[in-house]
C-alpha positions in Angstrom: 43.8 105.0 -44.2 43.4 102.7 -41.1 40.9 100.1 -40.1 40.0 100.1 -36.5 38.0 97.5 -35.1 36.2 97.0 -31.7 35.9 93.7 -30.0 33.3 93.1 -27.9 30.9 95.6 -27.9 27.8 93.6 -27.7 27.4 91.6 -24.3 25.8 88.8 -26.0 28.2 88.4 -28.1 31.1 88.7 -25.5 29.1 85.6 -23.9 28.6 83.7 -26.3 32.1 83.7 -26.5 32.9 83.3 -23.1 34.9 86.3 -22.6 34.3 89.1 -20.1 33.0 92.1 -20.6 35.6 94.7 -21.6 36.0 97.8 -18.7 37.0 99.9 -22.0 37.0 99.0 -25.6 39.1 96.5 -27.1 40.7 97.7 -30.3 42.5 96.3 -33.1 43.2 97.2 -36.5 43.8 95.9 -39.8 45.4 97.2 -43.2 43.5 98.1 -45.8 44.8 94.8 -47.7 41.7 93.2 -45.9 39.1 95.2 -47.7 36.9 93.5 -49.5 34.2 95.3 -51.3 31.7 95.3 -54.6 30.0 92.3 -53.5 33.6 90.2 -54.4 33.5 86.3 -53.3 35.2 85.9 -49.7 37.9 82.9 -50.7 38.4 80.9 -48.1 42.1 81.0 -46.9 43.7 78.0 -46.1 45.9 78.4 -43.2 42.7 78.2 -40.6 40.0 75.4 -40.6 37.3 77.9 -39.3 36.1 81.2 -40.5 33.3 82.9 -39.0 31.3 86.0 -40.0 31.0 89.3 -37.6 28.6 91.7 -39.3 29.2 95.1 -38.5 27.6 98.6 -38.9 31.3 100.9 -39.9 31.7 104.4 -39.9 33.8 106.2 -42.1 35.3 109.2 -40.5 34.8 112.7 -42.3 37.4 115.4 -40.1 40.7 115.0 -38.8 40.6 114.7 -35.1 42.6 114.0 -31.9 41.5 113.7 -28.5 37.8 113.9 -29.6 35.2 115.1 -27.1 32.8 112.6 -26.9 29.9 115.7 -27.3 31.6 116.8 -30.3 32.2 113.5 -31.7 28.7 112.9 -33.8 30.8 115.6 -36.3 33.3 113.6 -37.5 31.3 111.2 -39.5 28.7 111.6 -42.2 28.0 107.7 -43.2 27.3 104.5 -42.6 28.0 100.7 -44.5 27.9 97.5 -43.2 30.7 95.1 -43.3 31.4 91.8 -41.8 34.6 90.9 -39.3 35.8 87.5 -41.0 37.6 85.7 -38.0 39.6 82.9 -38.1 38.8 81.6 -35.0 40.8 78.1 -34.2 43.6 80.2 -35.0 42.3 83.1 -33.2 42.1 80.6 -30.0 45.9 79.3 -30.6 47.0 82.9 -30.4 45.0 83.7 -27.2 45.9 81.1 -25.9 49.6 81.6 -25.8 49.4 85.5 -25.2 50.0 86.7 -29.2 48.5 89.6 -31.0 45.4 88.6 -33.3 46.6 90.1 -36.7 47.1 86.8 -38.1 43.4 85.6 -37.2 41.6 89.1 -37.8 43.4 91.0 -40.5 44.4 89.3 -43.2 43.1 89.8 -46.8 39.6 89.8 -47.7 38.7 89.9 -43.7 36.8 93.3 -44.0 33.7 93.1 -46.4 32.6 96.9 -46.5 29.4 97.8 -48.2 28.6 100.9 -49.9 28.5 104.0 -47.5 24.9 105.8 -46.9 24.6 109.0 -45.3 24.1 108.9 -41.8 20.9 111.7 -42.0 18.7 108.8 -43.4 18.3 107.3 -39.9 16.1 109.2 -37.1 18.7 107.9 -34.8 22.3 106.5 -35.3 21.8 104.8 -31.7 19.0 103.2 -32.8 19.6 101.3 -36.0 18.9 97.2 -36.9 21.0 95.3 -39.0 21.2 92.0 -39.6 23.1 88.9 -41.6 21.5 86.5 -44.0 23.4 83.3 -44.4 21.5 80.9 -47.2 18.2 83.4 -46.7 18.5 82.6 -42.8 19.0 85.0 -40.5 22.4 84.0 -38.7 22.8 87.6 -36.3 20.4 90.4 -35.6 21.3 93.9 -33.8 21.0 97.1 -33.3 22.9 99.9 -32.4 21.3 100.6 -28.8 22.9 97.4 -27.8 26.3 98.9 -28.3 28.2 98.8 -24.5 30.0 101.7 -26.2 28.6 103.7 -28.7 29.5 105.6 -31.8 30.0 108.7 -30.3 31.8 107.3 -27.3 34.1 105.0 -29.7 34.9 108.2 -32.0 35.9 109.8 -28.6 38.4 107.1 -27.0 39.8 105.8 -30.1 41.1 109.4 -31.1 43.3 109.2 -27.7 45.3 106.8 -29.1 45.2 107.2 -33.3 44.7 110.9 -35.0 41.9 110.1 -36.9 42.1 110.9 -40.6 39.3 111.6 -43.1 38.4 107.8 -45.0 39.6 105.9 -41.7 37.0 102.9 -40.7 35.8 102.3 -37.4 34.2 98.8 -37.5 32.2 99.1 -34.2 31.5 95.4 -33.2 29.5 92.4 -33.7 26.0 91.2 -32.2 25.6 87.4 -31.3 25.4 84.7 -33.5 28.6 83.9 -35.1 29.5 81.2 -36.8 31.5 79.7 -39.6 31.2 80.0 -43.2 31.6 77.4 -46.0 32.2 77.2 -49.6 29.0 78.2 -51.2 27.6 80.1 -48.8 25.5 83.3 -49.6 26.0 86.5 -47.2 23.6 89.0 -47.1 23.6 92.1 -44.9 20.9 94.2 -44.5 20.1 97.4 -42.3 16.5 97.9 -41.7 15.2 96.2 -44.7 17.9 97.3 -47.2 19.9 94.8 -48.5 23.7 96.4 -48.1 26.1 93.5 -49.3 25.5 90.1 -50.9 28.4 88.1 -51.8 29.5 84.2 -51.4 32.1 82.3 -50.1 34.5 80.1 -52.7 
């Protein structure tokens, strides 16, 4: 089972950042050692000084497929969940900084909360769907899926050049605006419309 996740996928979020928006979609992957699911605590590790949240909308891929067809693509998933990207991002600038790969900032354990899946036929319109973070009962990020510079469809579709995609693989499909870092004691709540998805704390 592989975890692939895209990096900036929301403009804001690319700005926000300061980086530039991507001319294809950034990709990078973790193991599924960085799962974290059933509402468990997120422990803070202790090799970075600052972790922040990325809430997600994920999509858990339903057919095997290669060299996907963007038009054929909407068939190869049948849910949804929500997770959140934990980054550790003074690390994650050391590593850019000097040209590394990110797997020590991005995929270590507990780094992928993952909700419960929902079936994707419960939304009018998968391009079309808000979600949103809760940190202490205040709205930290707010998006929606139209605000995707790639969407699902068109993720599906390049990732499978690269990676045969197997039935239970993760596509975590990028973060809106409004990062930030996370403390000991904080609550996490993800919602999509007004469902709550996840709701777990940091120790």
């Amino acid at each position: 089972m592989k975890i692939l996740c895209i990096g900036r996928n929301y403009e804001a979020h690319a700005r926000e950042l300061k980086n530039p928006l991507p001319a294809e979609p950034v990709v990078f992957s973790k193991p599924d050692s960085a799962l974290l699911r059933n509402n468990d605590p997120f422990y803070l590790p202790d090799f970075a000084n600052e972790f922040h949240h990325e809430v997600e909308v994920v999509v858990r891929i339903s057919r095997l497929g290669k060299n996907i067809e963007e038009r054929f693509a909407h068939r190869y998933y049948e849910e949804l969940a929500l997770g959140v990207d934990f980054t550790a991002r003074d690390l994650q600038d050391e590593l850019r900084s000097k040209g590394l790969p990110w797997e020590k900032c991005k995929a270590f354990d507990g780094s992928a909360v993952l909700s419960a899946f929902t079936p994707k036929m419960r939304f009018a319109d998968v391009n079309n769907i808000n979600f949103s973070l809760k940190v202490n009962g205040e709205v930290r990020q707010q998006g929606n899926t139209a605000d995707m510079i790639n969407g699902i469809d068109r993720l599906i579709a390049y990732v499978s050049k690269y990676f045969t995609l197997k039935i239970g693989d993760l596509i975590y499909t990028g973060t809106p605006a409004g990062v930030g870092a996370v403390q000991i004691g904080d609550r996490l709540q993800g919602y999509v419309e007004e469902e709550l998805f996840f709701d777990f704390l940091v120790k």
